[in-house]
C-alpha positions in Angstrom: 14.5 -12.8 -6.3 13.1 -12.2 -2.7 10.5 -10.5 -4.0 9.0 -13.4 -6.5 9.9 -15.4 -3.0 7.8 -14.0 -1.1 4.9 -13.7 -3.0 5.4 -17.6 -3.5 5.0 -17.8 -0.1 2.0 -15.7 -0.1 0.2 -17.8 -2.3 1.6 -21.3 -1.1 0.0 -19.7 2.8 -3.6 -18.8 1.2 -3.6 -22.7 -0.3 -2.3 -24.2 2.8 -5.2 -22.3 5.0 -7.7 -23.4 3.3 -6.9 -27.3 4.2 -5.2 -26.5 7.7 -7.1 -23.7 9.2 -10.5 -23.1 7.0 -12.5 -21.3 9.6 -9.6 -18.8 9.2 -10.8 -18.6 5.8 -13.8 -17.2 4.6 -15.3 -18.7 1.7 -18.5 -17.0 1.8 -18.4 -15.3 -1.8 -18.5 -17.4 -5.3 -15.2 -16.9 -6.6 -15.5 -14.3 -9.4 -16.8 -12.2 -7.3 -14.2 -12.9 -3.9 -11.2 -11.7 -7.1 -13.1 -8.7 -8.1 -13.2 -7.8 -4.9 -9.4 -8.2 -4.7 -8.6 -6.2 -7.5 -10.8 -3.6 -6.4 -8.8 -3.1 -3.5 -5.2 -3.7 -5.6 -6.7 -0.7 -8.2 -7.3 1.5 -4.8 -4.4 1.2 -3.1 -2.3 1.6 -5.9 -3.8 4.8 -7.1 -3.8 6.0 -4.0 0.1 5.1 -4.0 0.6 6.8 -7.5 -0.9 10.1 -6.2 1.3 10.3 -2.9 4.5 9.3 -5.1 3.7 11.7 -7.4 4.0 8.9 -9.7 4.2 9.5 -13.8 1.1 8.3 -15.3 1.2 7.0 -18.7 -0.7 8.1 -21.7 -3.5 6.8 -24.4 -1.7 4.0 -25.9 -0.3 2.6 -22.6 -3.2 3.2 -20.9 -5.2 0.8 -23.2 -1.6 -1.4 -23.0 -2.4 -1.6 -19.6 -6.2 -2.6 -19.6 -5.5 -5.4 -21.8 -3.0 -6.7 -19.2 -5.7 -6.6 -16.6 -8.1 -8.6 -19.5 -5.8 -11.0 -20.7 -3.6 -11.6 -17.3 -6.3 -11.9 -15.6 -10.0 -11.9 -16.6 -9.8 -14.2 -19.1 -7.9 -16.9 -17.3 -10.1 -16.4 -14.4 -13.6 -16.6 -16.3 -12.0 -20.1 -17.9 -10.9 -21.4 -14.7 -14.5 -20.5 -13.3 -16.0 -22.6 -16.2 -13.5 -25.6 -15.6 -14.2 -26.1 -11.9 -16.9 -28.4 -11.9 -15.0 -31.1 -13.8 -11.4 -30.4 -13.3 -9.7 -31.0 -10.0 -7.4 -28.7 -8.1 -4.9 -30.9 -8.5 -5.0 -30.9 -12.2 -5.6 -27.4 -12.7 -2.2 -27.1 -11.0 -0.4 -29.5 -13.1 -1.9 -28.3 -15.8 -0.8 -24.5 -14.6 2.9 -25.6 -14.5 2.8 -25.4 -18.3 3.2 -21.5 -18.0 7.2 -21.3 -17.4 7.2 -23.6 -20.6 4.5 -21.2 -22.7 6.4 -17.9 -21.6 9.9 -19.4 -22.9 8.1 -19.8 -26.1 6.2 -16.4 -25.9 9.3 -14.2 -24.4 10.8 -14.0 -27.8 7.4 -12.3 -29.8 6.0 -10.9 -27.0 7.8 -9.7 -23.6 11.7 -8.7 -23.9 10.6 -6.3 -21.9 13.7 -6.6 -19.6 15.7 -7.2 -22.7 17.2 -10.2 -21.3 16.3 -14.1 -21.7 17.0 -17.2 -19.6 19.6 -19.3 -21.2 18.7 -22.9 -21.1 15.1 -21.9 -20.4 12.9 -24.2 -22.2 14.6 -27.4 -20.5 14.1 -26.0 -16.9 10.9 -25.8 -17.3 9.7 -28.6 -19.3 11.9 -30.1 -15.9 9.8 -28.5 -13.7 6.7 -29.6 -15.4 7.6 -33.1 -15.2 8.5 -32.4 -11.4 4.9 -31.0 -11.2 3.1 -33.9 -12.8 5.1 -36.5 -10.8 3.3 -35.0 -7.6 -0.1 -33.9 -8.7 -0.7 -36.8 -11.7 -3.8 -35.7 -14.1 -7.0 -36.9 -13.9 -7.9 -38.5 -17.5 -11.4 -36.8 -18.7 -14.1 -38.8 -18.7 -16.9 -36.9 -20.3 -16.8 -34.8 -23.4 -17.9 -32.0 -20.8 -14.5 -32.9 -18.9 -12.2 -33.0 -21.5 -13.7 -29.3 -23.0 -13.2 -27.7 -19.8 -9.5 -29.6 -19.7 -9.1 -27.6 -22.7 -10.4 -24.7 -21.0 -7.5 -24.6 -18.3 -5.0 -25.2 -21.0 -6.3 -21.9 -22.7 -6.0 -20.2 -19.3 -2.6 -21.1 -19.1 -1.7 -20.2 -22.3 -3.6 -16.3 -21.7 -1.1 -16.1 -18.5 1.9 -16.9 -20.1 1.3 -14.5 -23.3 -0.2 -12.0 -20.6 2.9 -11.9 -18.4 5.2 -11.1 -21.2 2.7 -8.7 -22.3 2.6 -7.4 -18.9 6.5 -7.2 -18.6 6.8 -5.5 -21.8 4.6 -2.5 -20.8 5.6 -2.1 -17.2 9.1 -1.4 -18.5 7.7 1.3 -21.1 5.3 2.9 -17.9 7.4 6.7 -17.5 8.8 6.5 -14.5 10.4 4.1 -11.9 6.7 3.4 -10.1 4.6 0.3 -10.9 1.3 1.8 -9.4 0.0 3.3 -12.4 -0.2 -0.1 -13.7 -1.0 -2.2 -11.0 -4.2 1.0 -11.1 -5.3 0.5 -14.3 -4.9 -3.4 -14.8 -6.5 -3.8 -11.1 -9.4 -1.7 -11.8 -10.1 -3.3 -15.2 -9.8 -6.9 -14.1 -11.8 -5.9 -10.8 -14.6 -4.6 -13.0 -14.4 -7.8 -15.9 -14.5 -9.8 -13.3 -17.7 -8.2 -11.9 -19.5 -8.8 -14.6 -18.1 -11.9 -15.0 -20.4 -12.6 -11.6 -23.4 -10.8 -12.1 -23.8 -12.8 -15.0 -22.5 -16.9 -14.2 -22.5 -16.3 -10.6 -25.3 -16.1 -7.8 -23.9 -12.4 -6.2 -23.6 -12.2 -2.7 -24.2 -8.8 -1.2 -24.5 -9.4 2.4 -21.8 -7.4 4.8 -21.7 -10.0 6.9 -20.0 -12.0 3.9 -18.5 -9.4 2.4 -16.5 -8.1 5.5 -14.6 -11.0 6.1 -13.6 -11.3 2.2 -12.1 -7.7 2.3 -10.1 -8.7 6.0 -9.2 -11.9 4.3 -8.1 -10.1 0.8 -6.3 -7.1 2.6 -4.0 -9.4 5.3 -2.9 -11.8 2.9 -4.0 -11.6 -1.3 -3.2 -7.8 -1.2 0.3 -7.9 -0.7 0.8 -10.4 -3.1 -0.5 -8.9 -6.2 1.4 -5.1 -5.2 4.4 -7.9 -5.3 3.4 -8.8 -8.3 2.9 -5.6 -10.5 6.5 -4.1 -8.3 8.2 -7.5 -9.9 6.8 -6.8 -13.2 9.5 -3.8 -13.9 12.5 -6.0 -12.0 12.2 -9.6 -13.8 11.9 -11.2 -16.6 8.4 -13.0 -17.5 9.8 -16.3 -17.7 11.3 -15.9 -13.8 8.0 -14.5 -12.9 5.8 -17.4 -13.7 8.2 -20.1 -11.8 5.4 -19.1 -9.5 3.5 -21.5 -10.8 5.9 -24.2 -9.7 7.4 -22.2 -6.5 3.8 -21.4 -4.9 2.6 -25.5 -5.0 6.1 -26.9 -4.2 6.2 -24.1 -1.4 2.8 -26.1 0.1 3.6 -28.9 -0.7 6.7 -29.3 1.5 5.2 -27.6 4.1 2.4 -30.0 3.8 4.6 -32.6 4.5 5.8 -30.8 7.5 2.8 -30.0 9.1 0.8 -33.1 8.2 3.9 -35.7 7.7 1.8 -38.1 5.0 3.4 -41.0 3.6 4.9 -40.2 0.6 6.7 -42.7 -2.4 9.7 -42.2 -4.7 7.4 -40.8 -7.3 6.8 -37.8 -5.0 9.9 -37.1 -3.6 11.8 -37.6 -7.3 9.1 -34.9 -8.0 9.4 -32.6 -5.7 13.5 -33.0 -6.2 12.4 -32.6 -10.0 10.3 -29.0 -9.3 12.8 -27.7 -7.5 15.7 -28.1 -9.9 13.6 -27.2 -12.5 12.5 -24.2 -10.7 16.0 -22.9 -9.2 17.6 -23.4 -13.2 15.1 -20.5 -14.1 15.5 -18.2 -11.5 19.7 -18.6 -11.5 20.9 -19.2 -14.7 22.4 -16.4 -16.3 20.3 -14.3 -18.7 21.7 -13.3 -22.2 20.9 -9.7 -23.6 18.2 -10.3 -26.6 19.1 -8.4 -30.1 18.9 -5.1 -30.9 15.9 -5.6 -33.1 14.1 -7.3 -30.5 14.5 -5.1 -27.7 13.0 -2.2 -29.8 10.1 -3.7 -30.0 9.2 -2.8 -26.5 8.2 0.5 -27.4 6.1 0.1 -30.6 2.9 -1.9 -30.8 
């Protein structure tokens, strides 16, 4: 639980720079390529990880298991969100991004049960949590065709995430071994290279040093440690815990928001940041039930 806390935190801090302090911030690279570089560094410093354990790495099948976590968890969704940008706001791409919990609920069952356990009362807490979410960042109705396709688009992303991170659960439990670094390897280095080409081809490449430096100081003091938190949390919780993320990280900045900036807020807000949070903590604490027998062997056949 501190683990999925922290990386909330992690993410909530790289949102809340970008408003408070952006000249801490370098936004020098188009965004495909600013992730690729991420995951470059997340596949490198895991293998190098795996090595110095002595980690167990996994063979064929898992292997290509672990390449379509990197392309569903994370290239897909990312390529989508890329396309949306231009017509959907941040604040709706967040909203619509709390839908996750409320996908994986629905996915955990067919897909993850990697952990062998689901949340009881589930579906509830998160439809709670969305309602909490939409309360404080309301949607922007389309107003174009080209706005309500890329709409679409972001609801697609969040719909690859959620079957992704069951996916992802599902394997990381089946990885030989206790370490999560021969994942974290081989999903970094395949999303780090989709997402590559992803940018040479819809993006205008930026190969300066004096723009890239900054990216890699940036990525390596504070998106780094988040996604080792998030492949190490992959083996130790279920998928449905792991993408409260997606409500933890924005109410996480949003409160401290509110802190640091003190705006005027109404009951609409504050019911929904009192809605997130119940939503949120009813995932995370309510006890988990053990799935069926049948079901839990499914984690080791394809």
């Amino acid at each position: 639980m501190a683990g999925l806390l922290l990386l909330c935190l992690l993410w909530s801090a790289g949102s809340l720079s970008t408003d408070l302090l952006p000249n801490l911030t370098p936004h020098l690279l188009p965004p495909l390529e600013s992730q690729a570089i991420a995951f470059a560094l997340l596949a490198a410093t895991a293998t190098v990880a795996g090595f110095a354990h002595r980690a167990r790495w996994p063979g064929l099948l898992l292997v290509e298991d672990a390449i379509l976590v990197g392309l569903c968890l994370v290239v897909a969704p990312a390529i989508l969100l890329a396309l949306a940008r231009e017509w959907v706001s941040d604040l709706t791409r967040v909203a619509i991004l709390s839908l996750v919990p409320v996908f994986t609920v629905v996915f955990e069952p067919y897909i993850g049960l990697g952990t062998g356990q689901h949340n009881r009362g589930g579906l509830p807490a998160s439809l709670l949590a969305l309602v909490g979410t939409l309360c404080v960042f309301p949607l922007d109705t389309p107003r174009s065709l080209q706005a309500g396709i890329a709409v679409a688009a972001v609801f697609l992303a969040a719909l690859c995430i959620a079957a992704a991170n069951c996916w992802a659960v599902r394997v990381a439990v089946a990885m030989p071994g206790r370490s999560s670094a021969p994942l974290a390897a081989i999903a970094g280095a395949t999303a780090s290279a989709g997402l590559a080409l992803a940018s040479l081809i819809a993006e205008r490449v930026v190969l300066r040093w004096d723009a890239v430096a900054p990216e890699l100081a940036w990525t390596g003091a504070a998106e780094l440690p988040g996604l080792l938190l998030l492949f190490w949390l992959m083996r130790r919780m279920s998928a449905v815990r792991m993408t409260t993320r997606f409500v933890l990280a924005p109410l996480i900045a949003s409160v401290a928001g509110l802190a640091l900036m003190r705006p005027t807020v109404d009951l609409r807000g504050w019911l929904g940041l009192l809605l997130m949070a119940t939503g949120a903590a009813w995932l995370l604490l309510a006890p988990e039930e053990s799935a069926p027998q049948e079901d839990l062997s499914l984690k080791l056949t394809r």
